[in-house]
C-alpha positions in Angstrom: 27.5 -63.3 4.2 29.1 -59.9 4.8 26.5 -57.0 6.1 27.8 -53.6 3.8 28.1 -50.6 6.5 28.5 -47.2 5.4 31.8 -45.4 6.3 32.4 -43.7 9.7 32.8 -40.2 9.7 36.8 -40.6 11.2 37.0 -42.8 8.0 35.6 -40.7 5.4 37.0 -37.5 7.2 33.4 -35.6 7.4 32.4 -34.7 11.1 29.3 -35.6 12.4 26.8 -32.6 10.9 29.4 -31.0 9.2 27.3 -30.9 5.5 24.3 -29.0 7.4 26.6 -26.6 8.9 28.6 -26.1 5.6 25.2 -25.6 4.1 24.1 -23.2 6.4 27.6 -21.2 6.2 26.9 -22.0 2.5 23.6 -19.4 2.4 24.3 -17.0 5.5 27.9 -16.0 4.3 26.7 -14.1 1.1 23.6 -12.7 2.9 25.0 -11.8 5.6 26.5 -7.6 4.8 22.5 -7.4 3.4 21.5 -8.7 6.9 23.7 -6.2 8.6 22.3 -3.5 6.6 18.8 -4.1 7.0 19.3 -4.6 10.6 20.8 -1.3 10.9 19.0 0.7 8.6 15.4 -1.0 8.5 14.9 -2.8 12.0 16.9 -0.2 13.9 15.0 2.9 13.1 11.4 0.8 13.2 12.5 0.0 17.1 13.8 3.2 17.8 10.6 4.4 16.7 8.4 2.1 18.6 10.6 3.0 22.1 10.1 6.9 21.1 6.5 6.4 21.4 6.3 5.5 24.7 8.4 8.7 25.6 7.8 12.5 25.6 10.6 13.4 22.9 10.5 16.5 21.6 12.9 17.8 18.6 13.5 20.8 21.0 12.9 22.0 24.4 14.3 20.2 27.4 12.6 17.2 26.4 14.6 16.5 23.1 17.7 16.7 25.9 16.1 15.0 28.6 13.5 13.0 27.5 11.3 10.2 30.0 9.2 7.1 29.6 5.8 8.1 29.8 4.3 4.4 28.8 0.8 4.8 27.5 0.3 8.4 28.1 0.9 9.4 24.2 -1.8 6.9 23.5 -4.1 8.1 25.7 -4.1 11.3 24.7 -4.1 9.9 21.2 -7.3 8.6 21.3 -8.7 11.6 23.3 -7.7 14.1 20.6 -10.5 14.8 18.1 -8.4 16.1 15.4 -6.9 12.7 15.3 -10.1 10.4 15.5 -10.8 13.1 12.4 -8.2 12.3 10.6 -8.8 8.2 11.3 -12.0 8.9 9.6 -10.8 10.4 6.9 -8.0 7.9 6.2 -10.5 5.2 6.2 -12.5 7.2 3.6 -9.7 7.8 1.4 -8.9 4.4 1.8 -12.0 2.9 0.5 -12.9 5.2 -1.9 -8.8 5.4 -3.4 -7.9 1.8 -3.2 -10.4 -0.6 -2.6 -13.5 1.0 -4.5 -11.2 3.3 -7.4 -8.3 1.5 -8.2 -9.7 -2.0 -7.6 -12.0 -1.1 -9.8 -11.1 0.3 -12.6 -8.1 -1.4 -13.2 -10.2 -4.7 -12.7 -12.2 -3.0 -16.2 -9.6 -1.7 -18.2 -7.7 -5.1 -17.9 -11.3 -6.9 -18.9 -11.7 -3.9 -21.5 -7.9 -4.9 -22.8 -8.2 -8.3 -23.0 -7.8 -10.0 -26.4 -7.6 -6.5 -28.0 -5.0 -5.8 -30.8 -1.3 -5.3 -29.2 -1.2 -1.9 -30.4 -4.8 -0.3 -28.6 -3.0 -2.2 -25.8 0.4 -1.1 -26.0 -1.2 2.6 -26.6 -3.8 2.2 -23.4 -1.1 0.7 -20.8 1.3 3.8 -21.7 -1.2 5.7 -20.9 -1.9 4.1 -17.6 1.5 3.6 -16.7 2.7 7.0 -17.6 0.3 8.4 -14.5 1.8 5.5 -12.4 6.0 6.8 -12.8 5.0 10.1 -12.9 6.6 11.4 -9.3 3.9 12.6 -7.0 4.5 15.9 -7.2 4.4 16.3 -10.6 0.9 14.4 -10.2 -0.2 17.4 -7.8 0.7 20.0 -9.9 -1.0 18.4 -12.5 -4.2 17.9 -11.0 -4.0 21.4 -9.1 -4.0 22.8 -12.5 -6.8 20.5 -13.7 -9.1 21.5 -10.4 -8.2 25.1 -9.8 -10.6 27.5 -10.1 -9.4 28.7 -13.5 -8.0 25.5 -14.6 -8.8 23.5 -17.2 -12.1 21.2 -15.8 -14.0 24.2 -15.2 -13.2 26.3 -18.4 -14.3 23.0 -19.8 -17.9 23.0 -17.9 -18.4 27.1 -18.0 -18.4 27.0 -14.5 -16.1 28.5 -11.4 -16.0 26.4 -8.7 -12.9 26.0 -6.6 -12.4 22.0 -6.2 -10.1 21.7 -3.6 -12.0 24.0 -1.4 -15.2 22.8 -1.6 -14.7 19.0 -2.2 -10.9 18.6 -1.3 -11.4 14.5 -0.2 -13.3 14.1 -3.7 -10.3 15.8 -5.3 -7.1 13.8 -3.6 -9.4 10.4 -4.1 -9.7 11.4 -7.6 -6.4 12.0 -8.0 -4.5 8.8 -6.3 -7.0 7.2 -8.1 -5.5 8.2 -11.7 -2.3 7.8 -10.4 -2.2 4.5 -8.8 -5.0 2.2 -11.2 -2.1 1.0 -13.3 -0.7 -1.4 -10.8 -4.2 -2.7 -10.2 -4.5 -3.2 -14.5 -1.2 -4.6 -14.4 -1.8 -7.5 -11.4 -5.2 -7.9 -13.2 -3.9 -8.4 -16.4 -1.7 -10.9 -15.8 -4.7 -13.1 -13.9 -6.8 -13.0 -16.3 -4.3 -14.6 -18.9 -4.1 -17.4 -16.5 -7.9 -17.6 -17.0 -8.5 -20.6 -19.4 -9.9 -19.6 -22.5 -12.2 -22.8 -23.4 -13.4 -22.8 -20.1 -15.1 -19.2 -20.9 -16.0 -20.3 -24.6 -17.8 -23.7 -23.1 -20.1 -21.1 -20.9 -20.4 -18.6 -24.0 -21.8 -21.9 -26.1 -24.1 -22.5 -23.0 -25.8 -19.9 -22.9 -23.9 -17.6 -20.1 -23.7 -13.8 -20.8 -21.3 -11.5 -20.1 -21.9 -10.7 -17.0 -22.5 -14.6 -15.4 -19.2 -15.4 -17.1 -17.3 -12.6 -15.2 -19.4 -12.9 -12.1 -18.8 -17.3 -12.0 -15.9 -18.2 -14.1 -13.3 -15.0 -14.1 -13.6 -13.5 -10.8 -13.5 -17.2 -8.4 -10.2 -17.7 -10.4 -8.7 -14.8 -10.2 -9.4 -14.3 -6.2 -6.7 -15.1 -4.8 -5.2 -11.7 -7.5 -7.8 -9.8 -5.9 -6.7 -9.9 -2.1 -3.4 -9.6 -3.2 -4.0 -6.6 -4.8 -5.9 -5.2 -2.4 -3.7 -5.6 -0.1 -1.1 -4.0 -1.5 -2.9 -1.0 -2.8 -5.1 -0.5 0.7 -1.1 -0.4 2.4 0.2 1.9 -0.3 -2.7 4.0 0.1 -2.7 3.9 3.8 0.7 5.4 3.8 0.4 8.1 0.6 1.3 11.3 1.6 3.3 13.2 -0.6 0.1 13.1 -3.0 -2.1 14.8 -0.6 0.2 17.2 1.0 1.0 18.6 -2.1 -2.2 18.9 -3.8 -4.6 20.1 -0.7 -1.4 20.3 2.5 -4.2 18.9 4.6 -6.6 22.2 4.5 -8.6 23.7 4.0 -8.3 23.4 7.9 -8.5 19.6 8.4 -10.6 18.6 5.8 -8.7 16.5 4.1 -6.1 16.0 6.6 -5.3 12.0 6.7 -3.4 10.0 9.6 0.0 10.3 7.8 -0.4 14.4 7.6 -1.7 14.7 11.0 1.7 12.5 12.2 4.2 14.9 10.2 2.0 18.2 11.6 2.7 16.6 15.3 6.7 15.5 14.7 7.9 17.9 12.6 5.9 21.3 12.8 4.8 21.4 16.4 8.1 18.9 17.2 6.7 16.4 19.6 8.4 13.5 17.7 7.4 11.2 20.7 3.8 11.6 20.3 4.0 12.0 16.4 5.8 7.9 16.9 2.8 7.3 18.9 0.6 8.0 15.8 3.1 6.2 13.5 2.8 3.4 15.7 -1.0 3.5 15.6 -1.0 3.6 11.7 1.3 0.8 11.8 -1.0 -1.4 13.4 -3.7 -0.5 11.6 -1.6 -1.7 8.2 -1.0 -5.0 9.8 -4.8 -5.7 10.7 -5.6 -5.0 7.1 -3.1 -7.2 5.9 -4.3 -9.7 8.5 -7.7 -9.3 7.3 -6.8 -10.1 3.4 -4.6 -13.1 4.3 -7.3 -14.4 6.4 -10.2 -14.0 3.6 -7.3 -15.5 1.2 -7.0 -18.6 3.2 -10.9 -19.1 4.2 -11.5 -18.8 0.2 -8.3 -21.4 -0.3 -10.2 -23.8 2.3 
């Protein structure tokens, strides 16, 4: 009785772990020029930035020459400086009322308002939606500067002259990012609820469940998992928006609507102290991860 062996590496001419390192060479050889280029362009700048922040760069002077390590001192003076606890607050209330509340919200609706409508009141209603979504942000700006001007068109509507982004300039950008950004909220929401099973929410209509104990017991714990996601998403989007808000309002009048990414830009590139303006980016940064933290987290506890 003869025991079969299988061939010997010197016999079949393979070296010993040669097929995982061919397969490894297999994957890293066409990704490799995108590594390069993201290592270079992406991770380079983020760690340059990170090791500016801890100096007392400037963009001119004798500091932007001969710059030193200061260590914390740009984050000390950070959290000592009221216009930028201000503009934390604000952030977080643009933040809320933009993406987590507005957004959330009403694409959550028009997505339940468009489901199992006709395709062309759908077809009609997400051009419509997606239309604000492409439009560049500046365009979006002018549009709604004309919309909440003093003589533009929502007071000649009302009778009334009031000057929106004086008096209520917060109200007016949260309004605004809120038109503009719902239709990726209607669009992630829209695809989750035709995942929703359809006899499942015909079985509760036939029991007896309204409207409301359908959405609140069936739809929404199945499409959870597509609400932290989204949220997410839009809360880091809207975290970071600025081209929105410094063309609409620039921040004023005074600070009132001045958000953390404004107050950065003011600090790097008007008053040039890019070290400390870093410092700020940095904070923001953090910030963004502990949200994201924070959704992943209630993603896995609702998963458990």
């Amino acid at each position: 009785m003869t025991v079969a062996t299988a061939p010997s590496p010197a016999v079949t001419g393979t070296p010993p772990g040669g097929p995982s390192r061919r397969g490894v060479l297999r994957w890293l050889l066409p990704l490799g020029p995108a590594l390069v280029l993201l290592a270079i362009f992406m991770a380079g700048p983020i760690l340059w930035s990170v090791y500016i922040a801890f100096t007392n760069e400037t963009l001119t002077g004798s500091a932007s020459v001969n710059s030193q390590f200061v260590g914390f001192d740009n984050f000390v003076r950070l959290f000592d400086d009221p216009n930028f606890i201000n503009s934390f607050l604000l952030t977080f209330v643009f933040v809320i009322g933009s993406a987590v509340i507005g957004q959330n919200t009403l694409g959550l609706i028009i997505a339940l308002l468009m489901r199992g409508r006709g395709r062309v009141t759908r077809s009609v209603v997400n051009g419509v939606v997606i239309a604000a979504w492409v439009m560049p942000e500046i365009v979006a700006a002018a549009c709604w500067f004309s919309f909440l001007a003093e003589e533009g068109t929502l007071n000649t509507v009302l009778g009334i002259e009031q000057e929106w982004l004086y008096t209520a300039p917060m109200f007016a950008v949260i309004l605004a990012n809120v038109w503009r950004g719902t239709a990726f909220s209607m669009l992630v929401y829209s695809a989750a609820l035709s995942e929703v099973p359809k006899d499942l929410v015909e079985a509760a209509a036939v029991d007896g469940a309204g409207p409301g104990r359908r959405l609140l017991h069936i739809t929404l714990p199945l499409i959870r998992r597509s609400i932290m996601s989204n949220l997410m998403l839009i809360t880091l989007q809207t975290l970071a928006s600025f081209g929105l808000i410094y063309a609409l309002t620039g921040g004023g009048p005074g600070t009132a609507s001045q958000t953390t990414p404004l107050y950065m830009y003011e600090q790097a590139f008007r008053y040039f102290e890019i070290g400390y303006g870093s410092a700020i980016a940095l904070v923001l940064l953090v910030i963004g991860a502990l949200f994201s933290l924070i959704y992943l987290r209630l993603i896995k506890v609702e998963d458990a």
